[in-house]
Each structure stands twice: as C-alpha cells, then as structure tokens.
GUROKE-280587 format. One record per residue: x, y, z of N, C-alpha, C, O in turn. Coordinates in pm, whole numbers, padded with zeros to 5 digits, always signed. Example, Ala and Ser with C-alpha at 12.3 -4.5 7.8 and 13.67 -1.06 7.14 Angstrom:
GUROKE-280587
+01319-00569+00780+01230-00450+00780+01320-00330+00780+01424-00332+00846+01285-00225+00708+01367-00106+00714+01290+00003+00787+01341+00114+00804
This chain:
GUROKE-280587
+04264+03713-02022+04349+03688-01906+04450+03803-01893+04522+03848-01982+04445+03835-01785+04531+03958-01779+04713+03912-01800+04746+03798-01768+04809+04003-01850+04974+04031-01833+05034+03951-01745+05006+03985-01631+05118+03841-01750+05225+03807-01626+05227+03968-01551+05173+04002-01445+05307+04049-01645+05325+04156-01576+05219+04252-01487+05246+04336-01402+05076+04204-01542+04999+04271-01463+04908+04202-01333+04818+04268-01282+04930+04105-01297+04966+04026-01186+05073+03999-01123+05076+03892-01061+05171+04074-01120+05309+04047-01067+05343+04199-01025+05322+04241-00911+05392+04265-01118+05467+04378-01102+05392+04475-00988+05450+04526-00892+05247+04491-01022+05190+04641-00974+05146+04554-00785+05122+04618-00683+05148+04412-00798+05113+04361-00651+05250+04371-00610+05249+04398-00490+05412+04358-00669+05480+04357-00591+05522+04503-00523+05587+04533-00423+05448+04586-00634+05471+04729-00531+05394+04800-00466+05437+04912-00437+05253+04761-00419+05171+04739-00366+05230+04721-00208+05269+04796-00119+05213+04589-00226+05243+04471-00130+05363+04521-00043+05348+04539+00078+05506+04547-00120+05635+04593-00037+05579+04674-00030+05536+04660+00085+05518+04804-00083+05483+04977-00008+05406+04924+00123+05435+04969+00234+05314+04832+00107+05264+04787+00244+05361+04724+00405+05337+04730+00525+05475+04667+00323+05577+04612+00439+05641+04707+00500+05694+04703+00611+05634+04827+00393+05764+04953+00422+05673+04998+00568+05698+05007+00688+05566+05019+00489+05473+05106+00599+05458+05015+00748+05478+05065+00859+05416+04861+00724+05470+04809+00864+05592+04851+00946+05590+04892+01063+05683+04838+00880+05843+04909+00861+05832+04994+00954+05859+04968+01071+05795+05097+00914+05765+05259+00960+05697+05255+01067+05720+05347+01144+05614+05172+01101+05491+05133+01222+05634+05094+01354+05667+05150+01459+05679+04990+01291+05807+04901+01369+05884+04999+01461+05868+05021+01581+05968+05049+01375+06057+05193+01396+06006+05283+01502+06074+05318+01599+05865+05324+01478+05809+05409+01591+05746+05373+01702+05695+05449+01785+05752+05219+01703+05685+05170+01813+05722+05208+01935+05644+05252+02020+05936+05181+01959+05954+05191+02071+05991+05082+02079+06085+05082+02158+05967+04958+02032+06004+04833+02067+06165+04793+02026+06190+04800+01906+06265+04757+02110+06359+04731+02051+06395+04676+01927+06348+04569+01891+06480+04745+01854+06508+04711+01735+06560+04554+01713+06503+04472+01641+06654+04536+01774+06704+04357+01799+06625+04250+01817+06612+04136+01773+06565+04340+01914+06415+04178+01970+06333+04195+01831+06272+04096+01790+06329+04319+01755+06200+04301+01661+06318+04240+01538+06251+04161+01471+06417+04242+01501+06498+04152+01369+06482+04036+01362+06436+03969+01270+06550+03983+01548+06534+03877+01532+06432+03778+01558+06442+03655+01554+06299+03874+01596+06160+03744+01612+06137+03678+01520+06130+03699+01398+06117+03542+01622+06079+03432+01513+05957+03357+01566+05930+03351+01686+05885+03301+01470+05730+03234+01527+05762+03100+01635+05719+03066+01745+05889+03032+01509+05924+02928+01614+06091+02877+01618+06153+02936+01529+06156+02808+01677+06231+02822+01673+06368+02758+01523+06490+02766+01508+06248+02698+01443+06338+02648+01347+06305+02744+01223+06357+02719+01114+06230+02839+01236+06168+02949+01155+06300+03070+01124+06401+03076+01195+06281+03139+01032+06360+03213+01029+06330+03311+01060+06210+03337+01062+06430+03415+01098+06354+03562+01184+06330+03678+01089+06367+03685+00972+06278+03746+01143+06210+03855+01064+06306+03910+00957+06258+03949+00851+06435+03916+00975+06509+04011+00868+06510+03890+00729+06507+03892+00606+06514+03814+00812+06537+03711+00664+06357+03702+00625+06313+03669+00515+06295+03729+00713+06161+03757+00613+06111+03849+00552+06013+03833+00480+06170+03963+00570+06166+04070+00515+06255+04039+00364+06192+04022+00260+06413+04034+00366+06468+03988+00283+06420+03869+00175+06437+03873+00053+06373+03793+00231+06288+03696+00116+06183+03729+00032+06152+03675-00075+06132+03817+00087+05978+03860+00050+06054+03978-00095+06006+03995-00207+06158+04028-00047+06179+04104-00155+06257+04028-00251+06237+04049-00371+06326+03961-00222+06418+03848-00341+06287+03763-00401+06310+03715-00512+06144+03734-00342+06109+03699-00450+06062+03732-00532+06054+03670-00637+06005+03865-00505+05947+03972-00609+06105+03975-00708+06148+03898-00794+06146+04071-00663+06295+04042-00770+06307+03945-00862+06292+03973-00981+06330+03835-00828+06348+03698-00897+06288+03651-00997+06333+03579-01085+06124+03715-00977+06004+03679-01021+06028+03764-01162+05995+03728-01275+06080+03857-01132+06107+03983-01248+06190+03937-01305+06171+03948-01426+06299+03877-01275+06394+03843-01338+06387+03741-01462+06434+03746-01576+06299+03634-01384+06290+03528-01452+06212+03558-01607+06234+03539-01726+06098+03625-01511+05999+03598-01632+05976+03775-01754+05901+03808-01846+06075+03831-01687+06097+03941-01792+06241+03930-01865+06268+04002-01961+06359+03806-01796+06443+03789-01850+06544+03896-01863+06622+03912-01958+06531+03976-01742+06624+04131-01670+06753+04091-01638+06794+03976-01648+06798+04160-01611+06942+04168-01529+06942+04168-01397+06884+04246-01322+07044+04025-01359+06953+04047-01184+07018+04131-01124+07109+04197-01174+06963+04141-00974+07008+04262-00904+07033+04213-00816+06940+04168-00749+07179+04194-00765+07222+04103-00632+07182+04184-00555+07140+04280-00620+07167+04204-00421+07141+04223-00295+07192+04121-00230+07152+04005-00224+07308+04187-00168+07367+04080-00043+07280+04081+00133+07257+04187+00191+07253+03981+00174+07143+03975+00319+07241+03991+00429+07293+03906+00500+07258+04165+00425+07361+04201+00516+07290+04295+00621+07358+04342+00713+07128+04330+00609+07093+04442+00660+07078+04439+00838+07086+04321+00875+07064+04506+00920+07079+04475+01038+07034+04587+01093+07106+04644+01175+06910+04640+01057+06845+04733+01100+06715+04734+01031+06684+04641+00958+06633+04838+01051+06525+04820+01009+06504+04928+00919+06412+04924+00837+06601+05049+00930+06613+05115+00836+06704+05078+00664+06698+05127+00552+06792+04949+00739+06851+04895+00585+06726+04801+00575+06671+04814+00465+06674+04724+00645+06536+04644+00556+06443+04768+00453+06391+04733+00347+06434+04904+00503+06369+04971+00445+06389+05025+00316+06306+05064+00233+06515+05021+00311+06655+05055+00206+06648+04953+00102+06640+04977-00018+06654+04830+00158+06615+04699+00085+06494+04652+00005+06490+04585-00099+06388+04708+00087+06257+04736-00018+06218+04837-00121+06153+04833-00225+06302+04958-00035+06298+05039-00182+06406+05030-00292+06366+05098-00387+06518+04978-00317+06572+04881-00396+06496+04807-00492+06476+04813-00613+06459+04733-00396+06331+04641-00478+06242+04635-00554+06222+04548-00639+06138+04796-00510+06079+04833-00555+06146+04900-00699+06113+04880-00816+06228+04968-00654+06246+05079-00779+06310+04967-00926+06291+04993-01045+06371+04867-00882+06399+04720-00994+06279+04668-01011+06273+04617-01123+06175+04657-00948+06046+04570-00982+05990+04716-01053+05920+04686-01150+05996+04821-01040+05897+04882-01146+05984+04958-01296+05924+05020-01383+06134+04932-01295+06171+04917-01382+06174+04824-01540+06216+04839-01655+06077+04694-01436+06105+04629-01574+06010+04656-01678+05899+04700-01647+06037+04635-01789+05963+04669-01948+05848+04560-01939+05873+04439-01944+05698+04620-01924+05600+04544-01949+05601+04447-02050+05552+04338-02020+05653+04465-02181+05633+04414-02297+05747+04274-02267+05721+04167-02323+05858+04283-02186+05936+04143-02165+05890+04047-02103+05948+03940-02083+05755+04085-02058+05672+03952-02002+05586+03872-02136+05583+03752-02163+05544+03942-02177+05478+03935-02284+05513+03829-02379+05614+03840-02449+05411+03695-02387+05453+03522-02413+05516+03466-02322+05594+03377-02355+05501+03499-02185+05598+03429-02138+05539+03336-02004+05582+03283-01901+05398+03359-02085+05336+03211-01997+05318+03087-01979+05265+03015-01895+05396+03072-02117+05446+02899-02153+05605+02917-02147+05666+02811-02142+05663+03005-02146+05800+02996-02148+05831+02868-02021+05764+02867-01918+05940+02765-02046+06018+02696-01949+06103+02726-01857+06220+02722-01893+06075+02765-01711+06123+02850-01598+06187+02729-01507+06113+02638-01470+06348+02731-01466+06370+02668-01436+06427+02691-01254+06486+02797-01274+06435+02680-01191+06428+02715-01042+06530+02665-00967+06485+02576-00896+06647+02681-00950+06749+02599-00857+06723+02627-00706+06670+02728-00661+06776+02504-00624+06785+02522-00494+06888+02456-00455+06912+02363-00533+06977+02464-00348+07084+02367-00323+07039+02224-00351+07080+02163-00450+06949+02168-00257+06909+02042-00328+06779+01983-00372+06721+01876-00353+06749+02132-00462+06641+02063-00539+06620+02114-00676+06701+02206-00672+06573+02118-00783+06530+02237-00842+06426+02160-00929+06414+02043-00967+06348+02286-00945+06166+02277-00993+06145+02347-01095+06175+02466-01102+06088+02275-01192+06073+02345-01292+05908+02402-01348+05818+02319-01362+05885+02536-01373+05757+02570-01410+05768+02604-01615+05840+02582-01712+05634+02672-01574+05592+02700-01695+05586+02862-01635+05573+02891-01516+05597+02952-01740+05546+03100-01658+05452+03107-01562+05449+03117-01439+05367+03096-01664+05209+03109-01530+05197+03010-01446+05113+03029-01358+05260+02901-01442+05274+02817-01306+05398+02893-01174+05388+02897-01052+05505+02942-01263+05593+03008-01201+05479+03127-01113+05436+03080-01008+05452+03204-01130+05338+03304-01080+05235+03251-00971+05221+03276-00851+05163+03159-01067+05060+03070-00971+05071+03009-00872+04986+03013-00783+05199+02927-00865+05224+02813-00765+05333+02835-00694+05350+02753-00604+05420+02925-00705+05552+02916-00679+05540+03089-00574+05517+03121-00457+05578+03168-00724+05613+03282-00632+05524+03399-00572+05560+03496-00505+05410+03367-00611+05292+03474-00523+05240+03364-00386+05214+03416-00277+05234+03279-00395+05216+03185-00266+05356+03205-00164+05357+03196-00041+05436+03225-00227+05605+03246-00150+05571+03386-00088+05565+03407+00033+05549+03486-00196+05554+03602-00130+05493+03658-00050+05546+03739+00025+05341+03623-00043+05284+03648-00025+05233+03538+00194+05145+03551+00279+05386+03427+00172+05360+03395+00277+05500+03453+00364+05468+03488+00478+05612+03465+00340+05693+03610+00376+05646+03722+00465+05674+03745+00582+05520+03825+00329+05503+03913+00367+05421+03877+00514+05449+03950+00609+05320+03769+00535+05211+03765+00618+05287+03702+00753+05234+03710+00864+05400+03648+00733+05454+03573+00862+05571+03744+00911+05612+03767+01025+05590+03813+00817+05686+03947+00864+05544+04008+00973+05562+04011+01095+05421+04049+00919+05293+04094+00976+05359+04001+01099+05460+04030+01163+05281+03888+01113+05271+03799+01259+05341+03815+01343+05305+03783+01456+05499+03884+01317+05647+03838+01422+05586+04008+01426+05530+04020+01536+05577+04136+01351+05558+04253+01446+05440+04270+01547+05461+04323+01656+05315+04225+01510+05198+04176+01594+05277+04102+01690+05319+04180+01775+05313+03984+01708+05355+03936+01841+05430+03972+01939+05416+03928+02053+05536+04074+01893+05613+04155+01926+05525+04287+01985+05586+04330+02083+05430+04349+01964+05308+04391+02044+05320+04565+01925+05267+04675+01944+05374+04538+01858+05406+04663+01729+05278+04673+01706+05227+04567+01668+05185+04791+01719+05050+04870+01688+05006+04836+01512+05011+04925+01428+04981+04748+01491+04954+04707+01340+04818+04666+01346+04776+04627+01455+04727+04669+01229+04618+04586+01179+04591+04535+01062+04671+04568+00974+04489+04452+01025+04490+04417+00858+04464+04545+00814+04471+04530+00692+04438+04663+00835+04453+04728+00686+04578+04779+00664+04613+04817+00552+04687+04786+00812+04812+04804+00768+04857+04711+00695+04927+04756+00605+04846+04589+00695+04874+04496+00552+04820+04490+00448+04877+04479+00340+04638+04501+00478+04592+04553+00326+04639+04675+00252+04681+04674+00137+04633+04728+00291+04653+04904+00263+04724+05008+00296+04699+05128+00292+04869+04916+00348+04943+05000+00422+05007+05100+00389+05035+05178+00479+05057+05135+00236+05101+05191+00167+05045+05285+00158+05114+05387+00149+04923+05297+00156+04819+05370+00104+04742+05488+00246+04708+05606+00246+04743+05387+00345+04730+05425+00493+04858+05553+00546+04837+05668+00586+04983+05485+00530+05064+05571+00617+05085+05689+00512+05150+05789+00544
C-alpha cells in the first residue's frame, strides 16, 4: 500500500498546479474579475474565492494533521485572482515542505476534526479516504464549473493536466 504521504502530498501539488493554471486561463479571459470571484452554482453555495480558498486549506490541513507540522494560517482575505494565485502557491510550497517520513504510521493514528458544531473523528487513512480527498477534490471540481459557466475557455484536460498544459 502506498505512503499517506504518497497519496496526499504529490496529488496536492498536482491538483493546485492544475487550479493555478485554471487561474491563469481566468485572468486572460477578459471576463470580469468580480463576476468571476463571486460566481456561485447556486445561491446558498459559496462563491468561487471561498472555493478556491478551501481547496487549499484542505490540502494544508491534511498536511498538518497527518504529518503533525506547524500550521500555516492563511487568513481568507484574497480579493483577486492574482491573491487566489498567491494563495496556492503558499500552499503549495507548505504542502511540499513537509518531511515524507512524518507521515509514516500514521494510518491508524487518531485524527480528530473540529467544526463549529460538529466534530468527526478518523483514523489516518480514513482521514485521506473519506474526508479530505473527497473535500478536495470536490472544491477543486465545483472552482472548474463556476469558470466554465462564467464562459472562461477551459476543458478537462485543463483540470486533468493543467499544470502540465499551461
């Protein structure tokens, strides 16, 4: 079975190099910057900056928890698309900082999860499995949907491969 860390770390910089590059798609569209922050799918949904922002707090978090790092606040102040961009590479450069070897046993470790009013408790590899690659990974795909609807020139391989593409 492969590393916590090697299911986590190298998809979360993957994955954000792929958002950046949406990012970068966004920026050059032409499409107003405001209408593209604040699209939202619906109206009790949250808008794009806070999906952008989530998508990277959970990669973060994910590091945190289960390599047992030093967290890295990021306050959700950005209001552009060049601080969302700022914000992922942040992210990135803390998600590939952490020490492979601090994941290491830490798939039974007891991971505990607060929320204002709830909190959930995993096991590592449930933390991974159930929790925060299903989170992130639905972030990153609803950030995709609000620039697509917004009429931003994107396709799946800019989400598959976007990193890699631009």
């Amino acid at each position: 079975m492969p590393s916590l860390y090697a299911i986590t770390v190298p998809v979360f910089v993957a994955k954000l190099g792929s958002l950046d590059h949406l990012l970068a798609k966004a920026l050059a569209s032409g499409i107003g910057e405001h209408e593209l922050l604040e699209a939202r799918l619906a109206p009790d949904m949250l808008p794009f900056t806070r999906q952008v922002q989530i998508a990277c707090d959970t990669a973060k978090l994910a590091v945190t928890r289960l390599a047992q790092s030093e967290p890295m606040p990021i306050a959700d102040e950005e209001a552009s698309i060049a601080e969302l961009r700022e914000r992922i590479a942040k992210t990135v450069a803390y998600v590939k900082a952490a020490d492979p070897a601090a994941f290491d046993g830490r798939e039974s470790a007891e991971i505990t999860v607060s929320f204002p009013n709830m909190t959930m408790e995993f096991t590592g590899l449930s933390l991974v499995n159930d929790f925060t690659m299903p989170n992130f990974y639905f972030h990153l795909m609803i950030a995709y949907a609000l620039l697509r609807m917004k009429g931003v020139q994107i396709g799946k391989m800019d989400y598959l491969s976007g990193a890699a593409a631009g």
